[in-house]
C-alpha positions as a Python dict, from the first residue, in 0.01 Angstrom:
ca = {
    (1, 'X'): (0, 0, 0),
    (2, 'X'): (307, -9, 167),
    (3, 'X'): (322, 195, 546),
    (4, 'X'): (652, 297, 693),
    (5, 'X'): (620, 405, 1057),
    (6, 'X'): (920, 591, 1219),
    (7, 'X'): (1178, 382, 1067),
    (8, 'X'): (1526, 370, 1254),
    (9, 'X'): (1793, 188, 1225),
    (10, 'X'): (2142, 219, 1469),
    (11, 'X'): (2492, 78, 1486),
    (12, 'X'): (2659, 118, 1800),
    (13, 'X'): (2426, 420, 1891),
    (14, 'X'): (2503, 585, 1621),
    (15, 'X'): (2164, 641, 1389),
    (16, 'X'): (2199, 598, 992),
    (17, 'X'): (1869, 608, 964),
    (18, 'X'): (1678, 857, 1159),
    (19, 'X'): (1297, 852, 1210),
    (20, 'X'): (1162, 788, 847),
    (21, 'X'): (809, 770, 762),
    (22, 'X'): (592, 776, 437),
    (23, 'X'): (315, 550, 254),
    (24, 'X'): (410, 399, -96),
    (25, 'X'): (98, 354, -329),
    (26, 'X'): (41, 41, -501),
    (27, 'X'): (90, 59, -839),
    (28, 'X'): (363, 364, -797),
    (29, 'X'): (755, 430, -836),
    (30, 'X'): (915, 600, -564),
    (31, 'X'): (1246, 666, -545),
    (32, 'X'): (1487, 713, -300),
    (33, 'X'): (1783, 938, -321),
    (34, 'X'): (2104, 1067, -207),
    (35, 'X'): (2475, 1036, -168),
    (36, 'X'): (2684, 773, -29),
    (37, 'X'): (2636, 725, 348),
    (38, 'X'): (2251, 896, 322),
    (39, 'X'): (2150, 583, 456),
    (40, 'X'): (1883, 486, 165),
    (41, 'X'): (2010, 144, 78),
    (42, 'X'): (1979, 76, 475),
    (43, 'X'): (1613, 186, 481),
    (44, 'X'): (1539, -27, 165),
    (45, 'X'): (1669, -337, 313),
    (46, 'X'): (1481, -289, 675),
    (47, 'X'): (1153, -264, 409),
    (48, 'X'): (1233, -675, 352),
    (49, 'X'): (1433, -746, 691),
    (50, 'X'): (1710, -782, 556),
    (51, 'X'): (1829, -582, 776),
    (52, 'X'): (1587, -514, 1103),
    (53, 'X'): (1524, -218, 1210),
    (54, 'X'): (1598, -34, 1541),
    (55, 'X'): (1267, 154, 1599),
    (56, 'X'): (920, 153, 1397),
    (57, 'X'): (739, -35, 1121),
    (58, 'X'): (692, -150, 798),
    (59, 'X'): (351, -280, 634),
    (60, 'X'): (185, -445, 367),
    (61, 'X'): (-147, -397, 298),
    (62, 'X'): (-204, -326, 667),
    (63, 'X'): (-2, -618, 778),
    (64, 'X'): (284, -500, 995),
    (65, 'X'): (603, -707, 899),
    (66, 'X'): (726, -828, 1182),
    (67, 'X'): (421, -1096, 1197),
    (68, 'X'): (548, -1249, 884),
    (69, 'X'): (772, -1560, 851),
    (70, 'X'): (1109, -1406, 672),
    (71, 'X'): (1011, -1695, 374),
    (72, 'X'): (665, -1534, 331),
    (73, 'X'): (809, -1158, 336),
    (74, 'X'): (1092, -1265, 47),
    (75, 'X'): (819, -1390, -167),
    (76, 'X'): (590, -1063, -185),
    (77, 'X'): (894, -833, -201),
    (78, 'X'): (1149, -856, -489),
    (79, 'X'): (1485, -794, -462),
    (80, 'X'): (1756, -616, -757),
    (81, 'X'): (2103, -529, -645),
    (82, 'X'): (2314, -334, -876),
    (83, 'X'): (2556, -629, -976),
    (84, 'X'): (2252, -872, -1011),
    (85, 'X'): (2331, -1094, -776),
    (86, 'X'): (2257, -1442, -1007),
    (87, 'X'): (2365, -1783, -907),
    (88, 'X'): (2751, -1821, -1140),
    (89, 'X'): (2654, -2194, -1183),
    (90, 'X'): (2300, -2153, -1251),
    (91, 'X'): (2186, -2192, -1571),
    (92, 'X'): (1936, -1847, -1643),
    (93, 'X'): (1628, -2055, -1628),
    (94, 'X'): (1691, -2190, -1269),
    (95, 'X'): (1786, -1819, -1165),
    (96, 'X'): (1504, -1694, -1254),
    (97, 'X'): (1272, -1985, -1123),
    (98, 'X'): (1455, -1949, -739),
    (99, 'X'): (1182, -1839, -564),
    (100, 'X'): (892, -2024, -706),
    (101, 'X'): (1090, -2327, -692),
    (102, 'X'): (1127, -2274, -300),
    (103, 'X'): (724, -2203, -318),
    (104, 'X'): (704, -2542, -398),
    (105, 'X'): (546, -2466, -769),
    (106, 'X'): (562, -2784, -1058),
    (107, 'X'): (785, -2772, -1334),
    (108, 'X'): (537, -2662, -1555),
    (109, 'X'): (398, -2376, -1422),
    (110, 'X'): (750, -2243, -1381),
    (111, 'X'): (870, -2334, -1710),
    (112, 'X'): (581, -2077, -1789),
    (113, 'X'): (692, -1833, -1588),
    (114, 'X'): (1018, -1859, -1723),
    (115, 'X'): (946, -1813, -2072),
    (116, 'X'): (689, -1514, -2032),
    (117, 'X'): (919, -1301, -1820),
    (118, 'X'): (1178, -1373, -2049),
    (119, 'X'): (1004, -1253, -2308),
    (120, 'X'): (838, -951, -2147),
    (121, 'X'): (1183, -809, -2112),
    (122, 'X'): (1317, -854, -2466),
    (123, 'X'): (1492, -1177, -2397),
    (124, 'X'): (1474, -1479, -2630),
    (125, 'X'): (1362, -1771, -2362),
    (126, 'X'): (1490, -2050, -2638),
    (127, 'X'): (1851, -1827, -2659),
    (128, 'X'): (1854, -1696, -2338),
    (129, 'X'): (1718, -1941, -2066),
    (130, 'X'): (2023, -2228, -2115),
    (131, 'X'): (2317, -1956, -2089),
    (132, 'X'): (2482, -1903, -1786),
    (133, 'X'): (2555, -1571, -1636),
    (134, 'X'): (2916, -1542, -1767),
    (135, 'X'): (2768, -1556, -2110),
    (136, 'X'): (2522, -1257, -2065),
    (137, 'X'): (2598, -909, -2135),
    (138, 'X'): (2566, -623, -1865),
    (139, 'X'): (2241, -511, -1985),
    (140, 'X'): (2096, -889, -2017),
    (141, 'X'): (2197, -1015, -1666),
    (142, 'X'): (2041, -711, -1528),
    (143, 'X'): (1707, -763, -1695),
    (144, 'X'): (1750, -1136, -1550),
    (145, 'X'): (1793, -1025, -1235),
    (146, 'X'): (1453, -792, -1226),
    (147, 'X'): (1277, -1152, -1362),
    (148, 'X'): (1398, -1331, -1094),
    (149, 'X'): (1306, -1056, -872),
    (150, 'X'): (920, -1088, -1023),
    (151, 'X'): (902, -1447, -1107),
    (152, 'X'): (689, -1507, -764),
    (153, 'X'): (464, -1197, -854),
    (154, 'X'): (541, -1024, -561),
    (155, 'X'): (380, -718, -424),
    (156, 'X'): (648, -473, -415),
    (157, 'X'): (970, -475, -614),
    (158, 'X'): (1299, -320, -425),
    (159, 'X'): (1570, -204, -656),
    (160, 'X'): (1903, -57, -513),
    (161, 'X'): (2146, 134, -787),
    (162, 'X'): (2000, -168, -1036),
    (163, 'X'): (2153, 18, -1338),
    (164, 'X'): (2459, 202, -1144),
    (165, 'X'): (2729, -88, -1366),
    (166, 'X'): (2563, -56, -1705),
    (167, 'X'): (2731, 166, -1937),
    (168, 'X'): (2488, 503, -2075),
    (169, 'X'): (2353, 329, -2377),
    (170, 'X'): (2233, 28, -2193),
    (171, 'X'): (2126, 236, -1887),
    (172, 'X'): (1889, 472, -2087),
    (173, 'X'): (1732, 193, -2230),
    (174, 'X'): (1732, -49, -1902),
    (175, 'X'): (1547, 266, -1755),
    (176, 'X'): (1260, 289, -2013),
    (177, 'X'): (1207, -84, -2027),
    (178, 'X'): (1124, -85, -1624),
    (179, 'X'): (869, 152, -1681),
    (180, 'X'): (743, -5, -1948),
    (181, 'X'): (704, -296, -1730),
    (182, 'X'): (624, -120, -1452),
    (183, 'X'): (292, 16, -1638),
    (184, 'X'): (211, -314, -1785),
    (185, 'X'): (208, -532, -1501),
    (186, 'X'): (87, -226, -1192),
    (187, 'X'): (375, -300, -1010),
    (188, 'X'): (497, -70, -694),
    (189, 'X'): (843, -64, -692),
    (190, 'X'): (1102, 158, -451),
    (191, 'X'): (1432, 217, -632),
    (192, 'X'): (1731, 357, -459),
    (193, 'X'): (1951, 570, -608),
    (194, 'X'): (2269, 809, -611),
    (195, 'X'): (2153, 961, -959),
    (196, 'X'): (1920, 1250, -933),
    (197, 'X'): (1859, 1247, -1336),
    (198, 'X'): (1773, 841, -1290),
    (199, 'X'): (1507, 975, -1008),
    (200, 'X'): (1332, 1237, -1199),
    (201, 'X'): (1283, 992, -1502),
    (202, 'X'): (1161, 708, -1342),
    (203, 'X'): (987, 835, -983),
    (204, 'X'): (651, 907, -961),
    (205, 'X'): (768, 1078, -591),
    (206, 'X'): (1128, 1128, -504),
    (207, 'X'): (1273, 1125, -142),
    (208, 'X'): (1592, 1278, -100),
    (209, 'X'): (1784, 1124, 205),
    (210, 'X'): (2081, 1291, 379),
    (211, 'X'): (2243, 1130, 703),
    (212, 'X'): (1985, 947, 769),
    (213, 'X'): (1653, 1160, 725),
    (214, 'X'): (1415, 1193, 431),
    (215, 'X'): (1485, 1655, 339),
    (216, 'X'): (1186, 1603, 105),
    (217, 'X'): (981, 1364, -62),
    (218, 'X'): (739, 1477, -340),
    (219, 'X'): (651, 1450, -714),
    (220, 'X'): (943, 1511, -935),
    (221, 'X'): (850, 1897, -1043),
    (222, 'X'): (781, 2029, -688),
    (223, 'X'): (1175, 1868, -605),
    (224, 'X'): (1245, 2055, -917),
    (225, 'X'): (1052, 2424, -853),
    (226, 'X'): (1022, 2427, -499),
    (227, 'X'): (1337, 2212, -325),
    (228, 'X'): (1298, 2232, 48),
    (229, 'X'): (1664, 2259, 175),
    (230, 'X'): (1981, 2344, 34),
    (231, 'X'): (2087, 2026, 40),
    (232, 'X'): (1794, 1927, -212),
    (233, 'X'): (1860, 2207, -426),
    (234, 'X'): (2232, 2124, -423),
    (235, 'X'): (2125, 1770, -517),
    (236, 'X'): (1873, 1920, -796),
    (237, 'X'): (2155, 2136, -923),
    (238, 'X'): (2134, 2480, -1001),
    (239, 'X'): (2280, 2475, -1386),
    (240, 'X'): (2095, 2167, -1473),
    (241, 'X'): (1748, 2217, -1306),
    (242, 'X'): (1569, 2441, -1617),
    (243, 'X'): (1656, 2119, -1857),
    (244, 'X'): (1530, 1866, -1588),
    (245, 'X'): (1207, 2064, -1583),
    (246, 'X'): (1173, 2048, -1935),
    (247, 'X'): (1226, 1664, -1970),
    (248, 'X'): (912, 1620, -1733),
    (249, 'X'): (692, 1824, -1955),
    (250, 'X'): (527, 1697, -2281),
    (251, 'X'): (512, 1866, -2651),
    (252, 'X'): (114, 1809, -2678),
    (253, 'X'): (-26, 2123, -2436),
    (254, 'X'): (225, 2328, -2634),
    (255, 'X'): (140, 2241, -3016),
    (256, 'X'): (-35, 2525, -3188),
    (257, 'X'): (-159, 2556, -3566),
    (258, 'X'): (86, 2637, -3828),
    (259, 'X'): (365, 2451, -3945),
    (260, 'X'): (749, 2439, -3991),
    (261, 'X'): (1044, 2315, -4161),
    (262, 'X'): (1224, 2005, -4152),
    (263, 'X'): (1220, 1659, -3934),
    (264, 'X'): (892, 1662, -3709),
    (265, 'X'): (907, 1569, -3321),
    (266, 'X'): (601, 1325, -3212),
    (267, 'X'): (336, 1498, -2963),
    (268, 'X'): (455, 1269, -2666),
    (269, 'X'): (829, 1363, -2649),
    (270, 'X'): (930, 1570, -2387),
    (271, 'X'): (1009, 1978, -2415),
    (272, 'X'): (1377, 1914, -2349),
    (273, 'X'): (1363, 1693, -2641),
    (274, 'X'): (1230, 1954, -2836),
    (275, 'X'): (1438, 2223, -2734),
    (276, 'X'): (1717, 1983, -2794),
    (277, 'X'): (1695, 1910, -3165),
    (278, 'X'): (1570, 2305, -3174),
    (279, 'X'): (1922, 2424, -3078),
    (280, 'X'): (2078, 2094, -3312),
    (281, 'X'): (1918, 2218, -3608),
    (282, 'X'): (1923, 2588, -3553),
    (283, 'X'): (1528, 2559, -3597),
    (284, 'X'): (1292, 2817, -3430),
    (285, 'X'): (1038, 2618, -3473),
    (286, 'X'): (915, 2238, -3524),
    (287, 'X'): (630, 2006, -3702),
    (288, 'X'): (449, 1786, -3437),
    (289, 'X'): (273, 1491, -3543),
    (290, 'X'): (85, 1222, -3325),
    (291, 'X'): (137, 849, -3265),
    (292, 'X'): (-38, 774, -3623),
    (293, 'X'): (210, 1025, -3819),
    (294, 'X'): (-30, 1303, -3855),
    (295, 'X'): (70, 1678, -3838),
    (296, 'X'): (-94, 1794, -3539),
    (297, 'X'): (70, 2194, -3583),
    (298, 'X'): (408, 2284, -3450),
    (299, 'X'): (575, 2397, -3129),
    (300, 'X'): (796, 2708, -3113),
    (301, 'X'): (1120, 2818, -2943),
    (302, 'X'): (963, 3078, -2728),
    (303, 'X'): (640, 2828, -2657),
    (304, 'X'): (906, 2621, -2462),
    (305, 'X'): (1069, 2875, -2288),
    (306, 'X'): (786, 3061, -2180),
    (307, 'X'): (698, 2706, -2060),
    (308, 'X'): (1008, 2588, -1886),
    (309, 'X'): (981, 2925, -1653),
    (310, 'X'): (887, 2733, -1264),
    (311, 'X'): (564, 2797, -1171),
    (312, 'X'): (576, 3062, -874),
}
């Protein structure tokens, strides 16, 4: 678990960031957002000293930072910056094996390394790992970047705007591949943001930082139903809030018996999906089948409606 004590951080008396204090849960995605000059990419670099903070505390497991050696922090926190950040003359491979080369591991046991992170996200190792970064695509250097970022196994990944220079396409599917990650290996990871969309796909809890304080932080549909400021709900946004509550909520509670016309929609997509290809296809209603292909019933127009109403 990750503590954050009264965090504060001034330049020339002036706070940018004021007072901020929560507990990340191992295991979790949190993410931080807010416009330019909210001070979140501030707070996430006084989480790895990067930059150091004017008042309070960070720790790790109980361990308050400070009492670390900056080479020990680096190696349980990883770090993704929105460009990447890789090495120009640095052949993928050696990018990626940075840290644990510092750590002093053998060749070996970081060639390993290497080739399963490389794999876990979608990258041929034999292609991939001799290329340099000039040769990568958008999409590919910033999947590098998050394996260098894990190759030491930290215990906390940091992420600020890591998908803010990929183009839609890429993005959407850059987005889905860190939580697939994320649930395969348990990792906790803090992602900053500008993007309040980005935040209610990937965050478990969302804070929402304005000049320097945290307005809210809490799960993704309470930001959504119940925002605690105007500047959260101007964040939220009022047009696009019903269809942001929708893409949090599955098909499955809503499937009832019967059955319906054309293309089916699988139990696990969300209820803006549904509604989506509802309004595409001028259906009322649609089949739902599971993960196996079976017809589990259908959902209807007015089920999702009825549904996407905030709880009061």
């Amino acid at each position: 678990m990750i503590g954050i004590e009264s965090l504060t951080k001034e330049y020339g008396g002036k706070a940018v960031v004021k007072d901020v204090s929560m507990r990340i849960e191992t295991g979790t995605i949190t993410v931080i957002v807010g416009t330019s000059g909210s001070g979140k990419s501030t707070f996430l670099r006084m989480i790895n000293r990067l930059v150091e903070p004017t008042a309070g505390s960070v720790e790790i497991d109980g361990t308050d930072t400070r009492r670390m050696k900056a080479y020990e922090l680096r190696r349980r926190i990883g770090y993704v910056i929105q460009d990447h950040g890789l090495f120009p003359h640095w052949t993928v491979a050696r990018n990626v094996a940075t840290v644990p080369r510092l750590l002093g591991w053998g060749r070996e046991e970081i060639e390993a390394r290497v080739h399963e992170l490389l794999a876990l996200l979608q990258l041929d190792p034999d292609e991939i790992a001799p290329r340099y970064p000039h040769q990568l695509s958008g999409g590919q250097a910033q999947r590098v970047g998050v394996a260098r970022a894990l190759a030491a196994r930290p215990d906390m990944l940091l992420m600020d705007e890591p998908f803010g220079a990929l183009d839609p396409v890429i993005r959407a599917k850059a987005q889905q591949d860190l939580k697939e990650i994320q649930e395969r290996l348990g990792s906790t990871i803090l992602l900053v943001t500008h993007d309040m969309s980005e935040a209610i796909k990937l965050g478990e809890r969302i804070a929402v930082m304005s000049e320097g304080r945290v307005e809210q932080l809490a799960p993704p549909g309470e930001i959504l139903t119940r925002p605690a400021s105007a500047i959260v709900e101007s964040l939220v946004g009022e047009e696009d809030r019903p269809f942001r509550y929708l893409s949090l909520l599955p098909i499955a509670p809503l499937v009832e018996p019967g059955s319906a016309e054309g293309p089916a929609i699988g139990a696990e997509r969300s209820l803006r999906d549904a509604l989506a290809e509802m309004i595409w296809s001028g259906r009322e209603a649609l089949p739902v089948v599971d993960a196996s292909g079976r017809e589990r019933g259908r959902v209807t127009r007015a089920a999702l409606i009825a549904a996407g109403r905030p709880p009061r």
